[in-house]
MARLOFI-885442 format. One record per residue (C-alpha): residue in three letters; x, y, z. Coordinates in steps of 0.05 Angstrom, whole numbers, padded with zeros to 5 digits, always signed. Layout:
REM residues N
AlaXYZ...
//
This chain:
REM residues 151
Unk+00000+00000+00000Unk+00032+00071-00025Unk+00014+00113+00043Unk+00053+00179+00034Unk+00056+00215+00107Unk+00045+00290+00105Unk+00051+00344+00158Unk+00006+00388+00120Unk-00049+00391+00069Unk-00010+00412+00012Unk+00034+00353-00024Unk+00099+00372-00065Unk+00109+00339-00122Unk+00181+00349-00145Unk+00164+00348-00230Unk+00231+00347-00273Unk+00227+00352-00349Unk+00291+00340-00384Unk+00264+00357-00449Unk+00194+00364-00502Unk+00202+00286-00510Unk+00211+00253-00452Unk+00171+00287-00396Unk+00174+00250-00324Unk+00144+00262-00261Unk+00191+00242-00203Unk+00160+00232-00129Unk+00225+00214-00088Unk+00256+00152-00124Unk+00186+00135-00159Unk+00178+00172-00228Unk+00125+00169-00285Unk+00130+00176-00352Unk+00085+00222-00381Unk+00050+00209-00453Unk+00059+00263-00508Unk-00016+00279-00501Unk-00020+00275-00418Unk-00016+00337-00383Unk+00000+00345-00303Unk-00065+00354-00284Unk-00087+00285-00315Unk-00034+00258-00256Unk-00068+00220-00197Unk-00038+00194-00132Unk-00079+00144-00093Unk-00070+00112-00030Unk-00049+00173+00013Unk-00068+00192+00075Unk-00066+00271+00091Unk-00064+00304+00154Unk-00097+00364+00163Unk-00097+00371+00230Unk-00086+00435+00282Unk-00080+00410+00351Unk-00059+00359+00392Unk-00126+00330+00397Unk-00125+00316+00310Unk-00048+00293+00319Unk-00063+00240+00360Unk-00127+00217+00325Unk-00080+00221+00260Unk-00035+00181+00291Unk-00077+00131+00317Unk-00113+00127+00259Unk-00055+00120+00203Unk-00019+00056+00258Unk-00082+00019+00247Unk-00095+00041+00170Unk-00022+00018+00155Unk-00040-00045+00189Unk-00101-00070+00150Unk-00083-00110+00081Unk-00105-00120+00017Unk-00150-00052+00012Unk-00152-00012-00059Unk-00122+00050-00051Unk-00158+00112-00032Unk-00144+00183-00021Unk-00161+00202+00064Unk-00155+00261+00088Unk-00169+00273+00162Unk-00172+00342+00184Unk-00207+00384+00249Unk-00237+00434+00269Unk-00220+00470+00342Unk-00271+00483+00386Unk-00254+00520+00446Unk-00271+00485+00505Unk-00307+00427+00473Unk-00242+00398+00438Unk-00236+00379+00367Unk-00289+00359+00311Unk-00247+00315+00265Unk-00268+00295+00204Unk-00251+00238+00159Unk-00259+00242+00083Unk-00241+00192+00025Unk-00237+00227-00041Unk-00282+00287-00020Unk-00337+00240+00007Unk-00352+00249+00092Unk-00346+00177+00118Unk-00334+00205+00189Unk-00341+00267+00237Unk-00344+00269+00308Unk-00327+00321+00366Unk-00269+00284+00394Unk-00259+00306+00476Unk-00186+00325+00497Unk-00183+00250+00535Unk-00133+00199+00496Unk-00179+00142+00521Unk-00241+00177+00487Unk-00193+00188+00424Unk-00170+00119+00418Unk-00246+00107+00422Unk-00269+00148+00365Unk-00201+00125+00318Unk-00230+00045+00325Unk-00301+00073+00302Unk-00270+00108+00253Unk-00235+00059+00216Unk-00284+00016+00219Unk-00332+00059+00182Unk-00274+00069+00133Unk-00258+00001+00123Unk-00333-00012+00110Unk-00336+00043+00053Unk-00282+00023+00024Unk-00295-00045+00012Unk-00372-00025+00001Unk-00351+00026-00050Unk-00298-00030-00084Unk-00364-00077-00084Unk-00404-00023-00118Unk-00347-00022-00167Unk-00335-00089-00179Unk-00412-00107-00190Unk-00417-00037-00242Unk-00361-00078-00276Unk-00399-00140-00289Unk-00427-00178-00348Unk-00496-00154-00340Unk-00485-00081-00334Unk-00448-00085-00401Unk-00484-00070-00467Unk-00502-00001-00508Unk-00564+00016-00458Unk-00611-00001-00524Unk-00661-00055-00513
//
């Protein structure tokens, strides 16, 4: 699983072009080779999780939550990003997204028993859209979807 580890929301791609030929895009020691007709915005990167996270109430439910995202096998790789929102003297509402989609938001107390709490509900409810989501896909795919739509 490609799980790419970010302090913040935004991602830097390091892009190198040597010349109008042969254009690459280079991610650390992982590069692509770009198609004469693909642009950089047709470029996708799956499988990360993003934290967008302000206090030490998010960090700890992003940390929580990527040790036992790592952990799980076999998944197809989706884009999470988990950020919060501060609220004084309530704690945090964190927020867990998969490709734009809510899957998960809570208001999260400053207690790390109450976090680890919320972090196993929330991967659960992950897990199950993701493999929900991959069944959707997977059935959309089959022989009996398949045809021009004309009776």
């Amino acid at each position: 699983m490609f799980l790419i580890r970010t302090m913040t929301m935004i991602i830097i791609l390091f892009i190198s072009i040597s010349n109008a030929e042969s254009r690459y895009v280079q991610i650390g020691n992982w590069s692509y080779q770009l198609q004469d007709s693909t642009s950089y915005n047709d470029i996708e990167i799956q499988g990360i999780i993003v934290d967008a996270t302000q206090t030490k109430i998010g960090k700890d439910f992003y940390d929580l939550f990527y040790q036992q995202w790592s952990q799980v096998e076999n998944l197809p790789y989706q884009s999470i990003t988990i950020s919060e929102k501060a609220l004084p003297q309530l704690g945090s509402q964190v927020t867990v997204q998969i490709d734009d989609q809510l899957i998960f938001q809570q208001v999260i107390q400053p207690r790390y028993e109450v976090i680890e709490q919320m972090v196993n509900y929330a991967v659960q409810r992950t897990y199950q859209y993701v493999i929900n989501y991959d069944e959707m896909q997977k059935q959309l795919q089959g022989e009996d979807l398949k045809g021009t739509g004309i009776y």
